[in-house]
FIMAR-636101 format. One record per residue (C-alpha): residue in one letter; x, y, z. Coordinates in steps of 0.05 Angstrom, whole numbers, plus 5000, padded with zeros to 4 digits. Example, Ala and Ser with C-alpha at 12.3 -4.5 7.8 and 13.67 -1.06 7.14 Angstrom:
a524649105156
s527349795143
REM end
This chain:
x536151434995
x539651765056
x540351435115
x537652115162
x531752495144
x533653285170
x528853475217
x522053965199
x522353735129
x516553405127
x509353495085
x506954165072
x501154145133
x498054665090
x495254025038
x488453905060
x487153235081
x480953195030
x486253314980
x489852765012
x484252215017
x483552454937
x490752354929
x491051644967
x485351414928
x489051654860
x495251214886
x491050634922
x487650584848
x494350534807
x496750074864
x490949574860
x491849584781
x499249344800
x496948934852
x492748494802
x497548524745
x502948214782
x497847674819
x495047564753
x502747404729
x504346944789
x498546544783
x499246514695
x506546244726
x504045734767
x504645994828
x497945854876
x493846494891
x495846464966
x503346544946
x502246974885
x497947404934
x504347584978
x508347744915
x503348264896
x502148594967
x510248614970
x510848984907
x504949424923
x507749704981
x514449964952
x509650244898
x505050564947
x510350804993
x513551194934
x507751494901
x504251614968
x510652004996
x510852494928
x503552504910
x499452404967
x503252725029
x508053134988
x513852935038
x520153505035
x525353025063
x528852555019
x526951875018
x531451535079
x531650725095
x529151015162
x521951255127
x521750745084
x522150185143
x516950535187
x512850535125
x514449845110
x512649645187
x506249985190
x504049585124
x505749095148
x500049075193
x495049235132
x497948755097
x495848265150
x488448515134
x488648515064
x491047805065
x487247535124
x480347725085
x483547555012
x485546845034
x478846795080
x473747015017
x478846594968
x477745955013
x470146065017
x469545924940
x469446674923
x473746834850
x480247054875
x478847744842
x473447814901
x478347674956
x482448154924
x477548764916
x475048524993
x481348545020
x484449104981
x478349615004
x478349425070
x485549455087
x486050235054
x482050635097
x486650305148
x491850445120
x490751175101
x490651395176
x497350965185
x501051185131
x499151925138
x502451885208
x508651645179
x508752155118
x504352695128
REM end
C-alpha cells in the first residue's frame, strides 16, 4: 500500500449506486460466509462466542474493505494505510452494532447463528452509507 492516495483518483461516479447496493450485497454475502467460518473455527477451538465473535468481525473488515474498494466502489487510487484506517474507523462504529445486538440476542438464549444473522443485517445498511463515503 502507499502511504498518499493522489488526489481525483477516486471511484468512477458514473457506477450507479443500485449497482453499488448490488455490489455491497455481493461482498456483504461472501463476507458473512467468512464471518461464520472463522466464528465457527474459534468456537470448534474453544474460544467462547463473545471472543470468537471479535475474531470474525476483525477479519471481516480487512475482507470487506478489500473487496468493497475493487468490487463495490471501483476505487482508482491505490490502496494507502490512510484509506484503509478511515475505513477501519468508520467500522469500527458498525462493528459496535453488529456486536452490541450479536452479544444482546446471544445472551437472551438465541443460537449464536441468530445473533449473528441479527447483527450482521442490521449493521450493513449502516454500513453501506459509511463506507461509500470513504470509497465511493
Amino acid at each position: 500500500m502507499t502511504e498518499a492516495e493522489p488526489p481525483g483518483r477516486r471511484a468512477d461516479p458514473r457506477l450507479p449506486w443500485a449497482a453499488q447496493v448490488g455490489r455491497f450485497a455481493l461482498v456483504g454475502g461472501l463476507a458473512f460466509l467468512l464471518d461464520a467460518a472463522v466464528l465457527w473455527l474459534t468456537l470448534r477451538a474453544g474460544a467462547s462466542p463473545y471472543a470468537g465473535r471479535i475474531v470474525s468481525i476483525a477479519l471481516s473488515i480487512v475482507f470487506t474493505w478489500w473487496l468493497n474498494r475493487r468490487l463495490t466502489f471501483a476505487t482508482a487510487a491505490p490502496p494507502s494505510w490512510r484509506e484503509f484506517g478511515a475505513y477501519g474507523g468508520q467500522s469500527l462504529l458498525g462493528a459496535a452494532v453488529n456486536y452490541t445486538v450479536y452479544a444482546g440476542t446471544v445472551a437472551a438464549g438465541a443460537p449464536v447463528v441468530a445473533g449473528l444473522v441479527l447483527g450482521t443485517g442490521i449493521a450493513s445498511g449502516f454500513n453501506f452509507v459509511r463506507y461509500r463515503a470513504i470509497l465511493g
